[in-house]
N, C-alpha and C positions, 0 to 999 in steps of 0.2 A: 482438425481435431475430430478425434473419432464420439463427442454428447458426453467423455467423461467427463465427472466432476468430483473436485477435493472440497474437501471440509477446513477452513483458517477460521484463526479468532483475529478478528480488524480490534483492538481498541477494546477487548473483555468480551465482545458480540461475536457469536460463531455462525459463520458464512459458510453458505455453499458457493463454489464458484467454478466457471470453467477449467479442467484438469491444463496446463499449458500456457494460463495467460500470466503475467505479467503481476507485480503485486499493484505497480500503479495503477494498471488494468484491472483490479479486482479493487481497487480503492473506487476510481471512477464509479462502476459496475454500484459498486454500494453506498454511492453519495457521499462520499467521503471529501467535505471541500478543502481539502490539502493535506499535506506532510507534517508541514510543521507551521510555525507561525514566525512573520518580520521583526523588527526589531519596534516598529510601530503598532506590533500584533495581528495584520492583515496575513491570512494564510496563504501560504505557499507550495505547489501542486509542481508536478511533473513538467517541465517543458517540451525539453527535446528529446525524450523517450530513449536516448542513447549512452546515460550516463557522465553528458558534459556537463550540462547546467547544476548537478548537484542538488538542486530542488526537490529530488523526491525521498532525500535520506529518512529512512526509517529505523524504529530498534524491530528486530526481527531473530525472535528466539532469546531477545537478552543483549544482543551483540547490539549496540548504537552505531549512527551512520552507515545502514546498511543501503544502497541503491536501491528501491525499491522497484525500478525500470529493468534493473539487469536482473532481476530474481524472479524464478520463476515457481510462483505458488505448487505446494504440494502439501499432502496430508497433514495435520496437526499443525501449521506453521503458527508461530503466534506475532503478529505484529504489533505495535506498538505506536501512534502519531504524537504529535502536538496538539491536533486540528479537532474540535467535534466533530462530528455528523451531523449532517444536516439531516433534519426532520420533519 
């Protein structure tokens, strides 16, 4: 990566973040402890950064169940979790 960097909203909070990483990689990046939450409420993050485990579904732009692993952040995106932030 050549230091760019995009602008997303995580969750109504507007982030700067590396231009090319990853949304679950700009989730981490900004404390974000997971996607969504269990059926017991304990939250649920990215596993295998490859799209199998499904854990890192996002809404992104509006659209539900987006991968958040296969997507790759760019200008204005706006994502959407289950999960707070940690603070």
């Amino acid at each position: 990566m050549n230091g760019a960097r995009v602008q997303v909203t995580i969750d109504g909070r507007v982030v700067v973040v590396p231009a090319g990483i990853s949304v679950a990689a700009a989730l981490a990046i900004e404390g974000v402890r997971g996607t969504r939450t269990s059926v017991s409420g304990q939250p649920r993050a990215a596993v295998c950064g490859m799209g199998v485990c499904q854990e890192c579904r996002v809404t992104i732009d509006g659209r539900a169940h987006v991968l958040g692993c296969q997507t790759v952040c760019r200008n204005g995106l706006v994502v959407e979790t289950t999960v707070s932030r940690d603070e």
